[in-house]
N, C-alpha and C positions, 0 to 999 in steps of 0.2 A: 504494500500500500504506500502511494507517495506522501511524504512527511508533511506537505502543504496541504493544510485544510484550503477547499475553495471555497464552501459554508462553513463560517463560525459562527456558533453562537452563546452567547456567555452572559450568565444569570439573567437571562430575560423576562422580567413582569412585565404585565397589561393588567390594566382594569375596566373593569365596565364603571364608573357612576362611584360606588364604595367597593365595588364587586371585585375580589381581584381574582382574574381569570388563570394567568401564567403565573408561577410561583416558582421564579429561579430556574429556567429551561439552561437547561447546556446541551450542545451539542453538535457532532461534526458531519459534512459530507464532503467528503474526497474524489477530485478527479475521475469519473469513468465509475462510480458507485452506484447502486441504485439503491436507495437506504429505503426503509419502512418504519413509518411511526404510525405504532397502533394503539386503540385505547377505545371502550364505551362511548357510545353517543355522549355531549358534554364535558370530556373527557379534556375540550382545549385543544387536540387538533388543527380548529378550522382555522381558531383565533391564533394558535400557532405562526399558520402561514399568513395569514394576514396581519400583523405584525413583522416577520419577517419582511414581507411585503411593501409594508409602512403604510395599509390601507386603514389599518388601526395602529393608534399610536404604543410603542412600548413607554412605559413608565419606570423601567429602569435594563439594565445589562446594556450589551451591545450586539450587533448585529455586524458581522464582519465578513463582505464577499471579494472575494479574488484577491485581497491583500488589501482590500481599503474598506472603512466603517460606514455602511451607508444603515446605519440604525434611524437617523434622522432622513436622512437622501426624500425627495420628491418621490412618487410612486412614479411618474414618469421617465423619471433618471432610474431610478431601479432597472426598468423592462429595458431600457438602454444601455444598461454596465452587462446584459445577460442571463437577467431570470424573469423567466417566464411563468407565469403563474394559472394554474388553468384551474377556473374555481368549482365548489362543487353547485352542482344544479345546472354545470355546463357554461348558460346566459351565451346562446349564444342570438345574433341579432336576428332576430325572428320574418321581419316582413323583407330582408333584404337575400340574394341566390344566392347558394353553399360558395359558389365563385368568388362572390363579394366580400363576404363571409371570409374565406382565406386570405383576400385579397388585403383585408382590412391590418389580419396579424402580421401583414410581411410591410408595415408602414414603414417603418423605421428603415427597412435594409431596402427602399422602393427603386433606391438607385442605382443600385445595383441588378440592372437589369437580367443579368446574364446568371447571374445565383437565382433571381426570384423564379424564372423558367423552369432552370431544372429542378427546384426545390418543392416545385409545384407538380412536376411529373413525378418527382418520389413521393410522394405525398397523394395521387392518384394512385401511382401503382401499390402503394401501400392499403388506402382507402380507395378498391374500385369501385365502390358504390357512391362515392362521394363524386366522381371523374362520372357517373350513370346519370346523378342528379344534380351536377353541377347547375341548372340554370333555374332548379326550385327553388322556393323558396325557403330557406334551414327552416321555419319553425312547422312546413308541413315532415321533417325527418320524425323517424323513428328514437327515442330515448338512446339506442345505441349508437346510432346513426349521428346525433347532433353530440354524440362523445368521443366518436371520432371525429367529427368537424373539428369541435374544440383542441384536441389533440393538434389534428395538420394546422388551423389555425395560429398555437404557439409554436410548433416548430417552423412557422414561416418566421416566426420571430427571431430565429439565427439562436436559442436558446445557448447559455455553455449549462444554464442549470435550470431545471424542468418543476416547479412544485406543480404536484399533481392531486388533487382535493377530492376523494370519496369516489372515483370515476365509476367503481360499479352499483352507485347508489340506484334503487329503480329500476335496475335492468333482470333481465331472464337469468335464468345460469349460463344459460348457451354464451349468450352474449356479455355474461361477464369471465366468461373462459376466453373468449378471442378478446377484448379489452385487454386484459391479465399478457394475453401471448405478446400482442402488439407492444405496452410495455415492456417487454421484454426483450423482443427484436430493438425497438429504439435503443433502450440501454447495450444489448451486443453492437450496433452502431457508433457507438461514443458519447452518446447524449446521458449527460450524469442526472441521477432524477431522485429527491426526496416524494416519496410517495405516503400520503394519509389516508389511511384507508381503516374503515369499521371490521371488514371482511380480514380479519388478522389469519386468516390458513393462507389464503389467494395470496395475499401479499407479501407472507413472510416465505410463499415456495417460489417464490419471486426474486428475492432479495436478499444483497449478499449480506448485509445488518443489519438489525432495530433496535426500536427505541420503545417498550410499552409507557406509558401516559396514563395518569390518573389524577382528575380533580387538580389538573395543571402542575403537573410534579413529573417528571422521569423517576419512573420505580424500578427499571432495570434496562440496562443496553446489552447487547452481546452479538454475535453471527447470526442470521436466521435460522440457520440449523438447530443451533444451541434452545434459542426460545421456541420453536416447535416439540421441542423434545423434555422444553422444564415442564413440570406438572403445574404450577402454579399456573401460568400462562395457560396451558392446556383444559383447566376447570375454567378461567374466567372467560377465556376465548373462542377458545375452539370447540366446545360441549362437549367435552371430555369429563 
């Protein structure tokens, strides 16, 4: 594992009002990883990433990517230094084509004409159904359908780091197996990705580490392998 964290993160609170959500998060994702942070609905996941994010403000730690503190940073400077943030419930823009749609995440790199081409035919041949319905409109998609959208969407964004927010919430099993795969080909790709997800088996047979979460606290990190196989993990998660 390279010694540079590309996410840091260190003693991070947020609060809601009096509420305090995160209670001292630490934690790392390294180059080329695809980490898993799991935990109970409420659990502080979502507000997780969205602090990261800075779409919620942290109220204390730091937030540290690629070697500089963007805990404060603009949320639009954030999607600029490189993390892409794909939320849950997808949001993806409803009355406008799956086209437009894609076309919207590749804002930032728009100049680069000769990248946004091909990054658009990996992203069809990835998503053929999305390259089928390119000229619908996303909000007639299917639940799984506009989670792949969201997907190609932020990888238009040139991502170096991917948070990915509950992607198989709502969906069938079917289609939370290929969501699950496709993750997974993106990470064999090079695309490093913190994944939050409720489904803690999918994710951690996914994932080369985790991190379980509870009532905004990390209660345990280790290899995915290791927490599929602790018991502890296994009663609260897995219905073991």
């Amino acid at each position: 594992m390279p010694s540079e964290a590309l996410l840091q993160v260190e003693g991070l609170t947020s609060h809601y009002g009096p509420i305090q959500a995160l209670h001292g998060i630490s934690l790392e994702v390294h180059p080329g990883e695809l980490v898993a942070m799991v935990g109970a609905n409420g659990a502080g996941k979502t507000t997780l990433l969205h602090t990261i994010s800075n779409v919620h403000k942290a109220s204390g730690g730091r937030v540290v990517f690629d070697g500089r503190e963007i805990t404060r940073s603009a949320p639009h400077k954030i999607v600029r230094s490189g993390i892409c943030h794909i939320p849950e419930g997808r949001q993806v823009f409803a009355p406008l084509s799956v086209e437009d749609n894609l076309l919207l995440g590749g804002f930032t790199q728009r100049r680069d004409k000769a990248w946004m081409a091909e990054e658009m035919a990996r992203i069809y041949a990835l998503f053929p159904i999305l390259q089928e319905k390119r000229r619908q409109a996303a909000g007639t998609l299917s639940g799984g359908q506009q989670q792949m959208l969201a997907m190609g969407r932020a990888l238009l964004g040139r991502p170096k780091l991917l948070l990915l927010d509950e992607p198989s919430m709502g969906l069938a099993p079917l289609l939370v197996a290929e969501i699950f795969r496709v993750v997974r080909e993106l990470n064999e790709r090079g695309v490093t990705i913190l994944l939050v997800e409720q489904n803690a088996k999918a994710a951690l047979g996914i994932a080369d580490r985790g991190y379980v979460l509870e009532t905004g606290r990390v209660v345990l990190t280790a290899d995915a392998d290791t927490l599929l196989a602790d018991e502890a993990v296994q009663k609260a998660y897995l219905g073991h």
